[in-house]
N, CA, C and O atoms as CSV, one atom per row, in Angstrom:
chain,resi,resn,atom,element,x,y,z
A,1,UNK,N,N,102.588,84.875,111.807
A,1,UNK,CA,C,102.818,85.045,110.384
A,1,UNK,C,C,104.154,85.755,110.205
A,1,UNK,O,O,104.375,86.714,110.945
A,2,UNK,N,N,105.165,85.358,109.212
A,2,UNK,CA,C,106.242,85.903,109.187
A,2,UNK,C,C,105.948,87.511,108.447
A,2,UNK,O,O,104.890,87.972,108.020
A,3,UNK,N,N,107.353,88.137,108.495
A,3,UNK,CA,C,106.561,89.154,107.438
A,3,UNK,C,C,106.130,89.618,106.350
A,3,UNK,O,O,105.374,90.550,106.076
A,4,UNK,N,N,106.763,88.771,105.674
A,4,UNK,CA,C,105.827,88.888,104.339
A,4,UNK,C,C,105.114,87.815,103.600
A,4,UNK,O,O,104.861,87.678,102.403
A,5,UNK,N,N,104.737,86.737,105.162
A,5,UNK,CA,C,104.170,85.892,104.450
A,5,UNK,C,C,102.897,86.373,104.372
A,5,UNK,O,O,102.154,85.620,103.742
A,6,UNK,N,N,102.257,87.611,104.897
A,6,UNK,CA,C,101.035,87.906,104.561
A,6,UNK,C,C,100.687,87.876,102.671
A,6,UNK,O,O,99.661,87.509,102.099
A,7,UNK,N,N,101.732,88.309,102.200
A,7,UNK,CA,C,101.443,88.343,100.832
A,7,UNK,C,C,100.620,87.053,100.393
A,7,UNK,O,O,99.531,86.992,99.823
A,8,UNK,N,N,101.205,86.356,100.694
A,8,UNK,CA,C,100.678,84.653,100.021
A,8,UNK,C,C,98.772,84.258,99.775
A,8,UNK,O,O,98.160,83.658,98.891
A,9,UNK,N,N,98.303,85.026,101.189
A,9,UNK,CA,C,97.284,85.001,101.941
A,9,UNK,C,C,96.140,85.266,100.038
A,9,UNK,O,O,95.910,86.293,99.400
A,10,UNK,N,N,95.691,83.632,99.751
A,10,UNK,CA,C,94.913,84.073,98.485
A,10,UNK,C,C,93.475,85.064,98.571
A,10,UNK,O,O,92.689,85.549,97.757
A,11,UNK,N,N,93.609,85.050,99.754
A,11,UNK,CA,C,92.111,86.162,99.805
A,11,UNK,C,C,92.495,87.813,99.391
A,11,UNK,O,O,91.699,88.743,99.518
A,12,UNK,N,N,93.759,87.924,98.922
A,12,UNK,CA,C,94.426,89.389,98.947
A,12,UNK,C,C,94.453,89.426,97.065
A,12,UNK,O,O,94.797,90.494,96.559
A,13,UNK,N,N,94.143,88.431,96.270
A,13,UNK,CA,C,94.232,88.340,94.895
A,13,UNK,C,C,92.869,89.496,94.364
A,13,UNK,O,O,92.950,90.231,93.380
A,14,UNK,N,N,91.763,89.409,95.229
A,14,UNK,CA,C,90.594,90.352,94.732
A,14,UNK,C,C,90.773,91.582,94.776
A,14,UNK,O,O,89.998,92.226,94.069
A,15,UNK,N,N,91.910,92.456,95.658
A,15,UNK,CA,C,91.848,93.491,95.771
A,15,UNK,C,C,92.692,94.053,94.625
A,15,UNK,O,O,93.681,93.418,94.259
A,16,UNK,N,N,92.407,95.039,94.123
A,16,UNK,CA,C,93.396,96.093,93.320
A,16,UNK,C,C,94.676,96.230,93.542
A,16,UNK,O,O,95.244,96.187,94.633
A,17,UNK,N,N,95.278,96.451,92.168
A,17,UNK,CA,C,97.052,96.364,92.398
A,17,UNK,C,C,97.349,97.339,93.086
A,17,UNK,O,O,98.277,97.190,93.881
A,18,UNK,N,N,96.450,99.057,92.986
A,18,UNK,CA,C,96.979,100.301,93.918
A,18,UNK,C,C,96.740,99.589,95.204
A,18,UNK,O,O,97.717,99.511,95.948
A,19,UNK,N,N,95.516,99.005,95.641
A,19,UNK,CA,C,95.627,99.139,97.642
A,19,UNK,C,C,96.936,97.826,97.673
A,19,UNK,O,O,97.295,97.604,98.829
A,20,UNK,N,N,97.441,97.231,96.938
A,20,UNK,CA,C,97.956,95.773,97.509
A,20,UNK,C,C,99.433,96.704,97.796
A,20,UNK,O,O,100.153,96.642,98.792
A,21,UNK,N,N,99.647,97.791,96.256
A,21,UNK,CA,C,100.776,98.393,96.646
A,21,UNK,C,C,101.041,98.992,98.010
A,21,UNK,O,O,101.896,98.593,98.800
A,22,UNK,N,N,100.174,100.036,98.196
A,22,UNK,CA,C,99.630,100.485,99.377
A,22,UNK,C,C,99.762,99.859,100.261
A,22,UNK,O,O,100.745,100.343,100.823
A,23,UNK,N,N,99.324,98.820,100.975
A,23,UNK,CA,C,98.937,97.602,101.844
A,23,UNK,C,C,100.493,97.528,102.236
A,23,UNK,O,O,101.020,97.775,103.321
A,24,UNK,N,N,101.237,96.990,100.661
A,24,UNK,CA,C,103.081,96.812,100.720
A,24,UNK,C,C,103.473,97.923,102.129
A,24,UNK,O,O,103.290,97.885,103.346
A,25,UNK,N,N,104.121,98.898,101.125
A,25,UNK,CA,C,104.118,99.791,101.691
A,25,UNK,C,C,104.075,100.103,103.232
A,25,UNK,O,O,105.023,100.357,103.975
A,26,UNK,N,N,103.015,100.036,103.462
A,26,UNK,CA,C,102.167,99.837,105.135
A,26,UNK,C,C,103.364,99.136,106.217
A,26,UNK,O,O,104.109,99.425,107.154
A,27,UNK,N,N,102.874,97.829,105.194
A,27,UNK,CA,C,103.323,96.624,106.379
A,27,UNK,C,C,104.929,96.958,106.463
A,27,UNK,O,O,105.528,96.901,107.536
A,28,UNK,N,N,105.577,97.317,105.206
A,28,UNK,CA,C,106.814,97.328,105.145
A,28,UNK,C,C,107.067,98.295,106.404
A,28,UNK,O,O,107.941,97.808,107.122
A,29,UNK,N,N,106.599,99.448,106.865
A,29,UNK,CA,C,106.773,100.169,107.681
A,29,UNK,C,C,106.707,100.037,109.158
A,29,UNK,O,O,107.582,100.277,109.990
A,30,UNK,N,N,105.214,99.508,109.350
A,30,UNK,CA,C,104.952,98.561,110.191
A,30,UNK,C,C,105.759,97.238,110.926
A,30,UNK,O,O,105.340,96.889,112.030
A,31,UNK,N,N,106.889,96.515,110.332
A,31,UNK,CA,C,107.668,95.396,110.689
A,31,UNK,C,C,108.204,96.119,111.312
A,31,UNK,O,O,108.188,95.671,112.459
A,32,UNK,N,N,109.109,97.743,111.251
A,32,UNK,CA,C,109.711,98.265,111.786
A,32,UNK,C,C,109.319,99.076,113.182
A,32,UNK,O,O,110.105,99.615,113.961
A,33,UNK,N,N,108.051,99.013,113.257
A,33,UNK,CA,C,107.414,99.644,114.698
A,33,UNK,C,C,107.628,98.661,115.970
A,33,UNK,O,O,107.570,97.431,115.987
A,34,UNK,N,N,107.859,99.447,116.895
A,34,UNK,CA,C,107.458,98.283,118.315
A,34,UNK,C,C,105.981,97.801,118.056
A,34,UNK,O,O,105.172,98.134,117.190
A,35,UNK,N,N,105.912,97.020,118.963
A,35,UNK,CA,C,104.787,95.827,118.871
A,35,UNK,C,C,103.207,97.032,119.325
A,35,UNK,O,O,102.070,97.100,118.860
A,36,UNK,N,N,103.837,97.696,120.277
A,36,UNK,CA,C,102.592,98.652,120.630
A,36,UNK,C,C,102.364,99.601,119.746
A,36,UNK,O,O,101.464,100.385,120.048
A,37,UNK,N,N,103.003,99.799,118.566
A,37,UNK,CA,C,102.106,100.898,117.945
A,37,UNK,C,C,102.447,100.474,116.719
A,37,UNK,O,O,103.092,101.056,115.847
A,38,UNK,N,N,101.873,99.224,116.729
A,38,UNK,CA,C,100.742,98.421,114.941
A,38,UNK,C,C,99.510,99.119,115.251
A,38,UNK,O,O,99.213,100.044,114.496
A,39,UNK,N,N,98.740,98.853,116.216
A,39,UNK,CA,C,97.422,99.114,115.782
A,39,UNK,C,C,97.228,100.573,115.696
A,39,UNK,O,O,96.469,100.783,114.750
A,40,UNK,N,N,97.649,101.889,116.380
A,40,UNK,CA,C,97.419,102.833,115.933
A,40,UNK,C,C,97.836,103.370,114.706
A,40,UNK,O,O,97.338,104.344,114.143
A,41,UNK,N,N,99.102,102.446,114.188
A,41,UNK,CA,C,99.605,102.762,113.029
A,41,UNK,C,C,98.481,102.314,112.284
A,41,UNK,O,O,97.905,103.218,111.678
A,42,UNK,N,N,97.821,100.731,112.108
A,42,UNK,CA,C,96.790,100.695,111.206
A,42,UNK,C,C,95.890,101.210,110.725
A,42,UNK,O,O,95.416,101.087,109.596
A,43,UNK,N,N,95.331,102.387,112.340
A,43,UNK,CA,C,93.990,103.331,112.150
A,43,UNK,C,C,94.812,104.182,111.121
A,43,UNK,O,O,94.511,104.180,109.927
A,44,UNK,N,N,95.997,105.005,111.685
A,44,UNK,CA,C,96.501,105.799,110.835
A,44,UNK,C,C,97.102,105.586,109.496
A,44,UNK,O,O,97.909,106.354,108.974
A,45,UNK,N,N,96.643,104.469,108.969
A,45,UNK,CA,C,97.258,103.928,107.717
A,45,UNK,C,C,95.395,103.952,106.770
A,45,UNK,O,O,95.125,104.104,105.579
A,46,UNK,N,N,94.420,103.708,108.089
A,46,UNK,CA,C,93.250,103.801,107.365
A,46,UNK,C,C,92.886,105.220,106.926
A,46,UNK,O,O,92.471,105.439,105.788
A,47,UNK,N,N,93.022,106.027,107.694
A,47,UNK,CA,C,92.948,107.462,107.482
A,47,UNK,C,C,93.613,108.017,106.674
A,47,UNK,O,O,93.059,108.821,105.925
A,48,UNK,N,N,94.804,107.807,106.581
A,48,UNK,CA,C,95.769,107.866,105.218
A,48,UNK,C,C,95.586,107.847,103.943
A,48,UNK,O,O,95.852,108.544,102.964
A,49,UNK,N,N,94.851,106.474,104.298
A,49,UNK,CA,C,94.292,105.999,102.625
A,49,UNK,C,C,93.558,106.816,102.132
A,49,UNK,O,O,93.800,107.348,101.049
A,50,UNK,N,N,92.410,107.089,102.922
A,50,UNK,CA,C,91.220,107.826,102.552
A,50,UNK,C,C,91.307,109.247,101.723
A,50,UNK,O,O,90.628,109.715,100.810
A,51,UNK,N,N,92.330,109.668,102.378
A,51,UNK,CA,C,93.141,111.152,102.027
A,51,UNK,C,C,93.616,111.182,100.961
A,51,UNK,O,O,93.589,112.308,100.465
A,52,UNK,N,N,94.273,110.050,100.064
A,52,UNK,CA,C,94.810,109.568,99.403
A,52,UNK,C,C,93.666,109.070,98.146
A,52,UNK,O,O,94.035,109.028,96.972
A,53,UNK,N,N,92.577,108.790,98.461
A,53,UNK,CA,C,91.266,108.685,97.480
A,53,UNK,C,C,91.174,107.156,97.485
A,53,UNK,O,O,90.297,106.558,96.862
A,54,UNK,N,N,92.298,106.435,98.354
A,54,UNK,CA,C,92.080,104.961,98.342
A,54,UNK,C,C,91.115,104.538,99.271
A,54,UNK,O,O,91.347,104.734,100.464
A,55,UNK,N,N,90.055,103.982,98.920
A,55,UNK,CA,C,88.845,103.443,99.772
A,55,UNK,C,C,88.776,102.264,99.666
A,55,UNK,O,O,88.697,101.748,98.552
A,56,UNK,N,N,88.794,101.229,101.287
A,56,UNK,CA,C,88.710,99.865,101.475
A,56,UNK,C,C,87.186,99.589,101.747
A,56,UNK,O,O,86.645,100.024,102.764
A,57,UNK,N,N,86.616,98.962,100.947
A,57,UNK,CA,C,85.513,98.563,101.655
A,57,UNK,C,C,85.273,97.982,102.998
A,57,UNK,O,O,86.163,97.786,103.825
A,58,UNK,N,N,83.739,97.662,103.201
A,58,UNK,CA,C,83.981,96.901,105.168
A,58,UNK,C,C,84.636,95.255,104.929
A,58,UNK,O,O,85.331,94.785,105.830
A,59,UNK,N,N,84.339,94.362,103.552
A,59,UNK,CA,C,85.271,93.332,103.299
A,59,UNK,C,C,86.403,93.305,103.364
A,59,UNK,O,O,87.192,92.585,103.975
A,60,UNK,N,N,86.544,94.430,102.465
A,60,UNK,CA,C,88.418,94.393,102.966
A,60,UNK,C,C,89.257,94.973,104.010
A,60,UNK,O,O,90.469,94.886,104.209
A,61,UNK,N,N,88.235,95.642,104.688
A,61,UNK,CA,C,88.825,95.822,105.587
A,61,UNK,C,C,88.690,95.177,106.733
A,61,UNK,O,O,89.392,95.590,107.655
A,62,UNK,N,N,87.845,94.100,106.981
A,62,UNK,CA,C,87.515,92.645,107.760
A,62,UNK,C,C,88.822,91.746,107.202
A,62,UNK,O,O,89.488,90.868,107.750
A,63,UNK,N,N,88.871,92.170,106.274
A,63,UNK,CA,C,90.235,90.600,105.292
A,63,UNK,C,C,91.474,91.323,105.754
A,63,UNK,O,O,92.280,90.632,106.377
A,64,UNK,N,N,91.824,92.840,105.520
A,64,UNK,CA,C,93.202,93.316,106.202
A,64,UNK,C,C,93.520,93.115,107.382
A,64,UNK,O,O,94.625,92.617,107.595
A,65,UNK,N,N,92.752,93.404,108.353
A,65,UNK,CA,C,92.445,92.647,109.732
A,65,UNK,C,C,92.783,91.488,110.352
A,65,UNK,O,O,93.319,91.291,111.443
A,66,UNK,N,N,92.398,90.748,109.507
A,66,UNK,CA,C,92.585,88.955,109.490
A,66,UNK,C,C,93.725,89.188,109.201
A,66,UNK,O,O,94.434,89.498,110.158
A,67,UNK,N,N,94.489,89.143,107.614
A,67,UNK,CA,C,95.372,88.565,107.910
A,67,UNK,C,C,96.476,89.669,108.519
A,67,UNK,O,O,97.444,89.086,109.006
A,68,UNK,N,N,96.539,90.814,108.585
A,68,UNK,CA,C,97.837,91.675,109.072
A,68,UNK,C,C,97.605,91.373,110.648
A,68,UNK,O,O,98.367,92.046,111.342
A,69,UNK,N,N,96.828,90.612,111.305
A,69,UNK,CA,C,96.917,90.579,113.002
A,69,UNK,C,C,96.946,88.983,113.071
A,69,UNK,O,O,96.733,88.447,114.158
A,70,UNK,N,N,97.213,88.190,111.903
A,70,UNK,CA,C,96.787,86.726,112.137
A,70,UNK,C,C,98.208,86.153,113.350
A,70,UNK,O,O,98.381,84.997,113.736
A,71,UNK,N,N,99.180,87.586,113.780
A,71,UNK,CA,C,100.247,86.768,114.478
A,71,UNK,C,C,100.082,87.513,116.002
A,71,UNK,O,O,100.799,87.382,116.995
A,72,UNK,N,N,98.816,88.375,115.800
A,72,UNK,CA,C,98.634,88.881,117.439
A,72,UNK,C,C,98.027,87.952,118.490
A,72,UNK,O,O,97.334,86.937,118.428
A,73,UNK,N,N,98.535,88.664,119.454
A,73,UNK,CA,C,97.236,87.698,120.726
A,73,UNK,C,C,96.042,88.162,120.702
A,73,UNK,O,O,95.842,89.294,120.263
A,74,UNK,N,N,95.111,87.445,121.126
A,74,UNK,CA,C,93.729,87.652,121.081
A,74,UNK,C,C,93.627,88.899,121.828
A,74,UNK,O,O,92.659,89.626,121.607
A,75,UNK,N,N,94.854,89.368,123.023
A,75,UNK,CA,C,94.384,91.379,123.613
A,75,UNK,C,C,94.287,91.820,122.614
A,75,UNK,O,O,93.264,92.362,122.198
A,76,UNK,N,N,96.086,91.592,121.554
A,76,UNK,CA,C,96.029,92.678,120.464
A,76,UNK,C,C,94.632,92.363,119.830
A,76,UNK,O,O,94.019,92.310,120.896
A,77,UNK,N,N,93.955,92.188,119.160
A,77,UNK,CA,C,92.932,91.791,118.018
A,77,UNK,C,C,91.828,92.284,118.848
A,77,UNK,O,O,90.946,92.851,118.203
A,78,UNK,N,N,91.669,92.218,120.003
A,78,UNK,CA,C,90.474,93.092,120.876
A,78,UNK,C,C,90.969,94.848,120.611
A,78,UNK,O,O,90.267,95.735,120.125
A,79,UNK,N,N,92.288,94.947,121.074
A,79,UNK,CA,C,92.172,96.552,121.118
A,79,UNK,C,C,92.067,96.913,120.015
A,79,UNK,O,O,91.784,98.108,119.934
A,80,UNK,N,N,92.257,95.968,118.311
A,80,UNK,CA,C,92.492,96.681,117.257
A,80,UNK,C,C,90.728,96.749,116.814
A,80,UNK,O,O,90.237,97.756,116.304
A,81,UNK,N,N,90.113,95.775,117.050
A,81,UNK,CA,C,88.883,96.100,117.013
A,81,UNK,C,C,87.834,97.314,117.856
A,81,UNK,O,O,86.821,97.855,117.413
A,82,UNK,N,N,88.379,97.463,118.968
A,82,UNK,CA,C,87.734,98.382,119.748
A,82,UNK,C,C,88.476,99.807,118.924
A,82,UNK,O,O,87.869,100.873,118.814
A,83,UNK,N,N,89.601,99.624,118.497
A,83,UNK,CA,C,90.060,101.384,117.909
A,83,UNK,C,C,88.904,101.278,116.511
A,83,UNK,O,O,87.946,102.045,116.411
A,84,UNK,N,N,89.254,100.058,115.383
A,84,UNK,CA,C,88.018,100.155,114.721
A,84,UNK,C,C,87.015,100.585,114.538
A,84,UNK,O,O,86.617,101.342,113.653
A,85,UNK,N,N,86.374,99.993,115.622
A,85,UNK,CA,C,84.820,100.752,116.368
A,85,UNK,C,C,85.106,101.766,116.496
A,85,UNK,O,O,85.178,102.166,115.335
A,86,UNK,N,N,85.414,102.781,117.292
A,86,UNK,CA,C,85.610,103.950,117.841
A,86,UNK,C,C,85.980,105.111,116.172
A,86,UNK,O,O,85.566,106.249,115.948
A,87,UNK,N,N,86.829,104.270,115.353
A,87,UNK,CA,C,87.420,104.910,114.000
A,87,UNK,C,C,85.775,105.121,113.210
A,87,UNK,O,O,85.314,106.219,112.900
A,88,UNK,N,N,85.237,104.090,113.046
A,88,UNK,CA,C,83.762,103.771,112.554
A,88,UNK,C,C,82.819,104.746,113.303
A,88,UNK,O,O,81.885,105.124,112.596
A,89,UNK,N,N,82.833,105.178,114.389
A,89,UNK,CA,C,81.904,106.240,114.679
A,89,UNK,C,C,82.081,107.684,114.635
A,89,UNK,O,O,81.253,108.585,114.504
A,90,UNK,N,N,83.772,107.709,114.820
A,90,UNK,CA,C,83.667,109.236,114.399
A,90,UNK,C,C,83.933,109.627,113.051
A,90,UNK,O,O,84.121,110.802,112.737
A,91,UNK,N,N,83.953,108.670,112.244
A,91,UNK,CA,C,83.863,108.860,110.482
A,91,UNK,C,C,82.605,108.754,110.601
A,91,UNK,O,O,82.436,109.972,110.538
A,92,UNK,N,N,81.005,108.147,110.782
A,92,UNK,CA,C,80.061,108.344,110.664
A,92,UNK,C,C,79.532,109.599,111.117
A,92,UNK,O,O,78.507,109.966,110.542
A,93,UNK,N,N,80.099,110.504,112.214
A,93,UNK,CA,C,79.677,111.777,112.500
A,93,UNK,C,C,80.278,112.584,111.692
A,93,UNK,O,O,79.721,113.676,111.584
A,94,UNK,N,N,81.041,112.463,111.201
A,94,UNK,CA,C,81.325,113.825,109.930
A,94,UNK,C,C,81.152,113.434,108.342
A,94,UNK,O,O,81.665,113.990,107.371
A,95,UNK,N,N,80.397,112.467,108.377
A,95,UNK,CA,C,79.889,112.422,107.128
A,95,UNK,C,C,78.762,113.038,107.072
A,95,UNK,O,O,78.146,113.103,106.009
């Protein structure tokens, strides 16, 4: 996916104009990282949000997923899911 052809992606029309800004933002930052640190940037973009009072549901955050990794290899998209997981359990212990 080029980089901002994620925008196009019509499954991104349901979400709110703050996270899409947000989302902007992100990726804009993100084009500029080496290739190895998207996915920790993503956890840390999820954690961010939260701080921020912006909350993705588990849809959208299955749909950010999709399309912001639709240009990784299937490793990347394993490790970003395994940080996922790992993000998902230690937010369930301090809730």
């Amino acid at each position: 996916m080029t980089p901002n052809n994620w925008k196009q992606d019509p499954r991104l029309k349901q979400m709110s104009p703050e996270k899409l800004d947000y989302l902007t933002t992100f990726a804009d930052q993100v084009t500029k990282l080496p290739k190895d640190q998207i996915l920790p940037a993503f956890m840390s973009m999820q954690m961010d949000a939260a701080k921020k009072g912006i909350r993705f549901s588990d849809p959208e955050t299955e749909l950010l997923a999709s399309v912001l990794t639709s240009g990784m290899s299937p490793a990347e998209k394993k490790k970003l899911e395994t940080l996922r997981f790992i993000a998902k359990k230690l937010a369930a212990r301090s809730s």
